[in-house]
Each structure stands twice: as structure tokens, then as C-alpha cells.
C-alpha positions in Angstrom: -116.5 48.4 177.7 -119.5 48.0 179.7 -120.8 51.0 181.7 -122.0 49.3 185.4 -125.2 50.3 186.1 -125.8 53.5 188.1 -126.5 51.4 191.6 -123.8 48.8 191.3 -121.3 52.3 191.4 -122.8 54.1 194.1 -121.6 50.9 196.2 -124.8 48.8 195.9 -122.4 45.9 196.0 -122.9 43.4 199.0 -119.4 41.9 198.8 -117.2 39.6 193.7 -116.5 39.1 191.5 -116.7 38.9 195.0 -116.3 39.0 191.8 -117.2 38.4 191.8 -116.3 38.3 190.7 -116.5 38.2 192.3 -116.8 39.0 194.1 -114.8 39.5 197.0 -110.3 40.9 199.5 -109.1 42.9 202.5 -105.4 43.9 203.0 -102.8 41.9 205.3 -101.3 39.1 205.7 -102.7 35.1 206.5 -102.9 34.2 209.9 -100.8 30.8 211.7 -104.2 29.0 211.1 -103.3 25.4 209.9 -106.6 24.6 208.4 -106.3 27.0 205.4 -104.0 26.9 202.2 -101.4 29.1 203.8 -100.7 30.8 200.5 -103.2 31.8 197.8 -101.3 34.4 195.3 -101.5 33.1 192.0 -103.6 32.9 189.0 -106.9 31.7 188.9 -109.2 30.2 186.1 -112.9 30.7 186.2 -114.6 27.1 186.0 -118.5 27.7 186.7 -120.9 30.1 188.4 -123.6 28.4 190.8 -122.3 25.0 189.7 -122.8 25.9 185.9 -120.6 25.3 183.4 -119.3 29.0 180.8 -120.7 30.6 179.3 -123.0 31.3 181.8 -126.2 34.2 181.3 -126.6 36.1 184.9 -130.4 36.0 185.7 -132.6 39.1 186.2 -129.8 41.1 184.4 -130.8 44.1 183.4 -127.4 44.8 181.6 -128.5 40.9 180.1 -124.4 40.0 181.4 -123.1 36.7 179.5 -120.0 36.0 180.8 -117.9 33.5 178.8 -114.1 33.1 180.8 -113.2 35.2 183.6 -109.6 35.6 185.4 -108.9 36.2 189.3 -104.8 37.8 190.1 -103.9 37.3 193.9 -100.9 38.7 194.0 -97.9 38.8 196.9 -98.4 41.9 197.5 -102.4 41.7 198.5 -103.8 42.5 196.1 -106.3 42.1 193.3 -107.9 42.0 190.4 -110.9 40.4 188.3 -111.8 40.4 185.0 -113.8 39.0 182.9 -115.0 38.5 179.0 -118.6 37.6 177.7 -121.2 40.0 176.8 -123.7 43.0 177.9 -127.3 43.4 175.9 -125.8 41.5 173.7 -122.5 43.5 172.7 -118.8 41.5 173.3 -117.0 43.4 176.2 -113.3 41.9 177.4 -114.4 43.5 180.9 -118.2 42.7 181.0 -117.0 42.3 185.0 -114.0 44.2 186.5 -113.1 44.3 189.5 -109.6 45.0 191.9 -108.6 45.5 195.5 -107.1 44.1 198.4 -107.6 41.1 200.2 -106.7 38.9 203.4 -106.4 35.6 204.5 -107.4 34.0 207.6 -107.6 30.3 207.5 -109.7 29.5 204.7 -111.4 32.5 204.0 -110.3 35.4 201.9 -111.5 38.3 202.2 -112.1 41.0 199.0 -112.3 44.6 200.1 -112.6 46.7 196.6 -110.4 50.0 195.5 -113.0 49.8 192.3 -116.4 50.4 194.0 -115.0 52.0 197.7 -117.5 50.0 200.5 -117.7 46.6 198.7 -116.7 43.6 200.5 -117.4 39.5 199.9 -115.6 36.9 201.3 -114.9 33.5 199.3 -113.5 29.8 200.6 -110.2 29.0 199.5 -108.0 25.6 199.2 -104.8 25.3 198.0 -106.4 24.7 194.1 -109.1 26.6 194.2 -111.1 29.6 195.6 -115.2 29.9 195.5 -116.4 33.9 196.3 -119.6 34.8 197.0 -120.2 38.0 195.0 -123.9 40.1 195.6 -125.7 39.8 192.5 -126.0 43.3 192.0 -121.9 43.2 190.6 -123.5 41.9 187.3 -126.8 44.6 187.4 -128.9 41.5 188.4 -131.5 41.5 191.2 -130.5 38.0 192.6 -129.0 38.3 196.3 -125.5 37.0 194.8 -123.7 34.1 192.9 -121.3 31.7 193.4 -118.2 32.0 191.4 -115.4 29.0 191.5 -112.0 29.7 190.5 -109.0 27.2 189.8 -105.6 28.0 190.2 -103.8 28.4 187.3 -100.5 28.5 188.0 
């Protein structure tokens, strides 16, 4: 398994994997707003990262992170978790990105608040097939401000 790199576990983690993954989900409930999906538990498949297609090599790496399918849980309850498969300097890792946590709804936002690295937060845009987070860059030991991961329901 991939060791995260010293900063990215002493909370230098914007928001993931959101995680991310993304990266990425705050605990309570939705809100009465009628302009989000209402509901976004469920399974989610990861289809691209910055609008390119898996596998997909992070830039300015320094762990050199090659993720090749990734898999976001939103469950009833609130919360989460992230994982995903690829690569690190070149090794294969089944959790080259792991992430969980809580998150909350409010319209069409979702917001990731992590129980993996206490103090990160990201936000992403959900509809009712699909979720994009905005995850800071430094979730995959890369210098880039953050990446844009987008997620299709599974299930």
C-alpha cells in the first residue's frame, strides 16, 4: 500500500478524492432545496480526472500516482469512502488513493469533511447520475492546486 507523503498527513489537504478523491463530505442531512438530486447514496464509478479518460498519470507527482479505476461509497448513513487502484513510482497499489468521511448535502453541492486526514474538506457538484469533487492536488503528493474527479453512479 502506498505510504502518503509526510505533508498530505499532516492535513496539507485543501479539500478528494475530494478525492478526491477526491476529494471531498460533511455530516447531516440534504436540505428542502429543489435544485439538487435530493438523494446521492449510492455507488459511484470513476469516469475521468480533468476531463481525461483512465488511466490517468497525476502531474508534478512526486509519489509519480497512476491511477487506473477508482470507487466513491455514499452511503445512508453519511458517510464515505474513496478508493482507488493504479500505481505509485511505478509499484501496483489497490489503494494508490484512500480516502473516507462524512459528508452533506445542500442542493447540489456535497460536502466531504474527512475522518482519514482530520482538517480536510472539498466540496464537489452532484446530479442525480453523477458527482464531480474538487480534490487539492496535494491528496495525490502533486504540487498542482487540485483536480477534478467525475464519478458516475453505479447503482
Amino acid at each position: 500500500m502506498l505510504s502518503i507523503s509526510s505533508s498530505f498527513r499532516h492535513g496539507f489537504v485543501g479539500p478528494l478524492l475530494a478525492l478526491a478523491f477526491v476529494a471531498g463530505i460533511a455530516a447531516c442531512g440534504s436540505d428542502n432545496n429543489s435544485t439538487g438530486p435530493g438523494d446521492v447514496s449510492g455507488d459511484y464509478t470513476l469516469q475521468s480526472v480533468g476531463g481525461n479518460p483512465l488511466p490517468y498519470a497525476f502531474p508534478n507527482s512526486s509519489d509519480n500516482i497512476v491511477v487506473t479505476s477508482a470507487t466513491l461509497h455514499l452511503n445512508t448513513d453519511h458517510s464515505y469512502s474513496v478508493s482507488a487502484a493504479g500505481s505509485a513510482n511505478g509499484s501496483a497499489d489497490d489503494n494508490v488513493i484512500a480516502d473516507a468521511g462524512t459528508y452533506s448535502l445542500s442542493g447540489s453541492t456535497v460536502s466531504f469533511s474527512s475522518t482519514t486526514f482530520p482538517g480536510a474538506h472539498y466540496t464537489a457538484a452532484a446530479t442525480s447520475t453523477s458527482i464531480t469533487a474538487n480534490a487539492p492536488g496535494a491528496f495525490v503528493s502533486s504540487s498542482n492546486t487540485s483536480f477534478s474527479f467525475l464519478f458516475s453512479k453505479s447503482n
